[in-house]
C-alpha positions in Angstrom: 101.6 81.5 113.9 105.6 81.8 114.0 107.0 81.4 110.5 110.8 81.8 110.5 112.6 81.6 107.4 116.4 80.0 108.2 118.6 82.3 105.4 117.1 83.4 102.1 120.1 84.3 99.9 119.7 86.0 96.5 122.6 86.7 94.9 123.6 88.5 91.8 126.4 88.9 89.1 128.7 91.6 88.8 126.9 92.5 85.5 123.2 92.8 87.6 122.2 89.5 86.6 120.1 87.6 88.9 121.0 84.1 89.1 119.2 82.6 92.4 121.5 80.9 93.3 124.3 81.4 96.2 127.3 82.6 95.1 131.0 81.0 94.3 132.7 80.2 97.1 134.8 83.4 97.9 138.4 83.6 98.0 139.0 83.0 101.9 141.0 80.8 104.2 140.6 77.4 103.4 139.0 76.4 107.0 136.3 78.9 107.9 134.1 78.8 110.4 129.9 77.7 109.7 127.9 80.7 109.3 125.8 82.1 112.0 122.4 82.4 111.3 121.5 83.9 114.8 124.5 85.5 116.0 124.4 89.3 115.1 127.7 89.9 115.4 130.0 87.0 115.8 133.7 86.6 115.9 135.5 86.9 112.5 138.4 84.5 111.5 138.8 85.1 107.6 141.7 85.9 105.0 141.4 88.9 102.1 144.1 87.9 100.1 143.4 90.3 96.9 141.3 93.9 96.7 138.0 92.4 97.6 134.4 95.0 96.3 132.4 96.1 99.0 129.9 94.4 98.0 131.5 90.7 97.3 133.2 91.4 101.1 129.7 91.0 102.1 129.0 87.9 100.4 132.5 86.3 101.6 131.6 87.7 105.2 128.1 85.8 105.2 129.1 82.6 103.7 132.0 82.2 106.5 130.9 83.6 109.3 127.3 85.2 109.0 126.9 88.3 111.0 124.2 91.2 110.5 125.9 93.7 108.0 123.9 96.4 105.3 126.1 98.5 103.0 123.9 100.9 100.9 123.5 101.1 97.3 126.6 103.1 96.0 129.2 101.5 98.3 129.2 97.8 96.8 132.1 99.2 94.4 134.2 100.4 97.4 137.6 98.5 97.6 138.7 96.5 100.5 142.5 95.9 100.9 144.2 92.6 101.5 143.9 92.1 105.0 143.8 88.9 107.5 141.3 89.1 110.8 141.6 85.9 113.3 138.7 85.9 116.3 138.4 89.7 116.0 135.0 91.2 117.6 132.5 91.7 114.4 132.4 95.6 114.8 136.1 95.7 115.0 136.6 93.9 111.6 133.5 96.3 110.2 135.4 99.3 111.3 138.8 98.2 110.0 136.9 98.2 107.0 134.8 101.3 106.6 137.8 103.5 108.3 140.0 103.6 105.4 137.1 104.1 102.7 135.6 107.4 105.1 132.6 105.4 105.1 130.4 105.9 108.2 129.0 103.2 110.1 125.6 102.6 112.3 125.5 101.0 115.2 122.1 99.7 115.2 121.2 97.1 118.4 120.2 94.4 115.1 123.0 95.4 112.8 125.6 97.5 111.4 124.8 99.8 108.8 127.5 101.0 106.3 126.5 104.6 104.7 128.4 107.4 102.8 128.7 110.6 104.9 125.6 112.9 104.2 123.3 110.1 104.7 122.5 110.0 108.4 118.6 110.7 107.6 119.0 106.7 106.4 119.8 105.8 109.8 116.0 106.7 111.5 114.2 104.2 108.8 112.4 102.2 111.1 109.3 99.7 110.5 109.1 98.9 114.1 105.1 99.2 115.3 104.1 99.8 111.8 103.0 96.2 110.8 99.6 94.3 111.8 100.5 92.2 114.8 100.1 89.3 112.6 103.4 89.3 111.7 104.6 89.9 115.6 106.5 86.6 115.2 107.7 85.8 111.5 111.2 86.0 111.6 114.1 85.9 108.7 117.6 85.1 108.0 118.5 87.2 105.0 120.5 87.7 102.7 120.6 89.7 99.4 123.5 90.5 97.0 124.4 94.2 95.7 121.9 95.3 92.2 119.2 93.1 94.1 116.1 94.9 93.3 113.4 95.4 96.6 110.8 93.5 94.2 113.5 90.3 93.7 113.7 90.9 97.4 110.2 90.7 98.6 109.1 88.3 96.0 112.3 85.9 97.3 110.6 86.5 101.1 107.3 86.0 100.2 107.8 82.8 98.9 110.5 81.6 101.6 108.0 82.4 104.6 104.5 82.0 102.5 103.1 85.4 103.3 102.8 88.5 100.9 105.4 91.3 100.8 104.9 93.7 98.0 106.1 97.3 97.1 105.0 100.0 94.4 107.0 100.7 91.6 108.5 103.9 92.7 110.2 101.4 95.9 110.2 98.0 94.7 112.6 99.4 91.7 114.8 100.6 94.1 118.7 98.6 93.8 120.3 97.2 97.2 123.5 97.4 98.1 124.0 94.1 100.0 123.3 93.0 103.0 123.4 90.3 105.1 121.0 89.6 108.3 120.9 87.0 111.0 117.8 86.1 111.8 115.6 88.9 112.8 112.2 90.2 113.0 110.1 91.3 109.9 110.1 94.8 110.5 114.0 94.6 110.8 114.2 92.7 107.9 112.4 95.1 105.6 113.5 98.3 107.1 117.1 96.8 106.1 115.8 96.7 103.1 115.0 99.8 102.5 118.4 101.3 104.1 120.1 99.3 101.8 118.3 101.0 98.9 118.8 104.9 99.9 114.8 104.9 100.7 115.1 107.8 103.6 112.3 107.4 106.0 109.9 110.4 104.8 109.6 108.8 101.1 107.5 105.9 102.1 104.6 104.5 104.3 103.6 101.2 105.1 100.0 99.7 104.3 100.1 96.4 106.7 96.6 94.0 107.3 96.9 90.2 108.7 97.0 89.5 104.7 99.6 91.5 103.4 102.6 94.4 103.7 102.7 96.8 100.9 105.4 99.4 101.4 104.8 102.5 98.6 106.0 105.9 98.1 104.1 108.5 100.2 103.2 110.1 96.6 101.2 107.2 95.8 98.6 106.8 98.7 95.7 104.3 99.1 93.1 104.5 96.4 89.8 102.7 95.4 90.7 100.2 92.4 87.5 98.7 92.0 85.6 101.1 89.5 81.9 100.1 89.7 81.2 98.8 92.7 77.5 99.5 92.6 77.2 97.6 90.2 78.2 94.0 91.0 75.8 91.1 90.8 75.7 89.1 94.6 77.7 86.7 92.6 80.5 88.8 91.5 80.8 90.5 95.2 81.3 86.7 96.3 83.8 85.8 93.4 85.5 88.9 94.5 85.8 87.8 98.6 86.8 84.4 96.8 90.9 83.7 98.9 93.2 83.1 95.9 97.2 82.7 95.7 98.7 83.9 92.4 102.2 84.7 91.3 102.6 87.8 89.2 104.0 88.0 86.1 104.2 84.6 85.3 103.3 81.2 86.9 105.6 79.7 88.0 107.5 83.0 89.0 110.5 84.2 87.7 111.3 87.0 90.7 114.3 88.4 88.4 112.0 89.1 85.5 109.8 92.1 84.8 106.7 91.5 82.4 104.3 93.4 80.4 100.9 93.0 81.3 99.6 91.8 78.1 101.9 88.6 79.2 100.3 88.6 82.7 97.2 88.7 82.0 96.8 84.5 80.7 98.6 84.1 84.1 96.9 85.7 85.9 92.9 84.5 83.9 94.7 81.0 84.8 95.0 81.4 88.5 91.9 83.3 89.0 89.9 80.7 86.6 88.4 84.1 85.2 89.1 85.8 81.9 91.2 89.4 82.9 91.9 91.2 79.8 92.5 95.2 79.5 91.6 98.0 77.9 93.8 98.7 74.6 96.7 101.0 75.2 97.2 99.0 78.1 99.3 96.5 77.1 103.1 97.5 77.3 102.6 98.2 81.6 105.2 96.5 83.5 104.3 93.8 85.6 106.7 93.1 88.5 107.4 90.0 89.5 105.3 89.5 92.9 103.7 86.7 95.3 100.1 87.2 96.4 99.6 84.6 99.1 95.9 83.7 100.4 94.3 87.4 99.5 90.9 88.1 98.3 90.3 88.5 94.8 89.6 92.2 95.0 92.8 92.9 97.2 94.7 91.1 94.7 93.8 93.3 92.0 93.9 96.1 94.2 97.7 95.5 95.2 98.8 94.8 91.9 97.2 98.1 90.1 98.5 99.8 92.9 102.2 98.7 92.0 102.1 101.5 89.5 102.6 104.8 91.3 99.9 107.2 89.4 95.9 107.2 89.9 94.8 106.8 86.3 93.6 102.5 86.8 91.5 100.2 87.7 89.3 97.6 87.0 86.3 96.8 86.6 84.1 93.6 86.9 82.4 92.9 83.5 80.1 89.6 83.6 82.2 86.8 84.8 85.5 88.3 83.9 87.8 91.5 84.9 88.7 94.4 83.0 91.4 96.4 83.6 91.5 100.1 82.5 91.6 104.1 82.7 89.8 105.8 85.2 86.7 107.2 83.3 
């Protein structure tokens, strides 16, 4: 199935607040061209006529002319000088602006990629062949806004193209600089993600099925969540197989706020139609916010206990309800 999402745009505050919504209209020349949504590198017609951020030059650049551009996390405070560019060639105006700020600049077929010196590694972060070929054909138009968290990020994805994108806590923490991305494969999507969000290609791996793509830190490999197994009742294993969509902390989500799980858990009893309590002590874990779409019940639970990057939980099926806990 071909899902394409047609521009997902997140955008936050100067002071790191997320707001959801699109950004003012930027300070530019009064007639700008429409965006391009599919043009990687389009012609650029647009007026600077103050010191612009890095980062808000991003913002401008996608709301007048669209364009594939990722600057990494560190460089959205960089100043850009007044400056006025009429039909000049994308890499041209991307150069004119990286040049005087010694920034260095990748030339990547999908995008250009805007790093400080020292941080080439970030350039060979690629997800290309490493998702289930069920996702061969989803497509996205992106863009995200500089102290964008990769959770925010996925969680705004997820729900745009109704699949599940998810990331452990040692990634999905992880702040963007900003990007913006015509539309473009999955894999180029996420990787741009990542680049955005100094994640250097030997820090991560990517767990990918026809349900789901969970990207965690390569200190935090796949684990068995489900702690008595042997155990279960023929009723339980099928409540477990049971296909379930939830929204994590809360229901309705709120992708720009992080929970405990003693405020999940009603949530999450109320979309499962199953009491899921935990063990005392248990209470204060942080919950990101994160969309589970058409997954099992046990790969649900699994995903979400495997958000948090050490081995010491998991749950256990208790009568007709779910306990979460320490590993014995």
């Amino acid at each position: 199935m071909i899902r394409t999402c047609v521009l997902v745009v997140l955008v936050l505050v100067a002071a790191g607040c997320a707001t959801g919504k699109p950004a003012p209209e930027p300070a530019a020349a009064p007639k700008t061209p429409a965006p391009q949504t599919t043009n990687p590198r389009p012609d650029v017609t647009l007026n600077l006529d103050a010191p612009t951020l890095l980062g808000d030059f991003v913002s401008t650049l996608a709301d007048t002319t669209g364009g594939s551009l990722i600057v990494m996390n560190g460089l959205e405070y960089v100043s850009v000088p007044p400056r006025n560019w009429r039909k000049t060639p994308f890499e041209q105006v991307i150069q004119d602006v990286a040049g005087p700020a010694n920034v260095k600049v990748e030339d990547n077929p999908a995008y250009l990629f805007l790093y400080f010196p020292g941080y080439e590694a970030l350039e060979s972060v690629s997800l290309e062949g490493r998702l289930d070929p069920a996702f061969a054909a989803t497509t996205a138009s992106i863009g995200f806004g500089y102290r964008t968290t990769v959770f925010e990020a996925l969680a705004f994805m997820s729900s745009s193209l109704g699949i599940t994108l998810l990331a452990d806590q040692v990634l999905g923490d992880a702040q963007l600089g900003a990007l913006n991305l015509a539309e473009s494969p999955l894999h180029v999507c996420l990787a741009a993600l990542l680049k955005s969000a100094r994640v250097p290609a030997e820090a991560f791996d990517v767990e990918s099925t026809p349900e789901y793509v969970f990207l965690h830190a390569k200190s935090n490999p796949p684990r068995e969540t489900l702690l008595n197994p042997l155990e279960l009742t023929p009723a339980q294993t099928e409540f477990l197989n049971q296909k379930v969509t939830a929204t994590l902390p809360s229901a309705p989500i709120n992708i720009s706020r992080v929970g405990k799980l003693e405020e999940a858990l009603p949530a999450l009893s109320r979309q499962l139609g199953v009491e899921v309590t935990a063990q005392p002590g248990l209470e204060q874990l942080p919950v990101e916010p994160g969309v589970f779409r058409d997954l099992k019940v046990r790969t649900l639970l699994d995903l979400m206990i495997r958000q948090w990057p050490v081995a010491e939980f998991g749950y256990r099926v208790e009568g007709s309800g779910i306990v979460i806990q320490r590993r014995p």
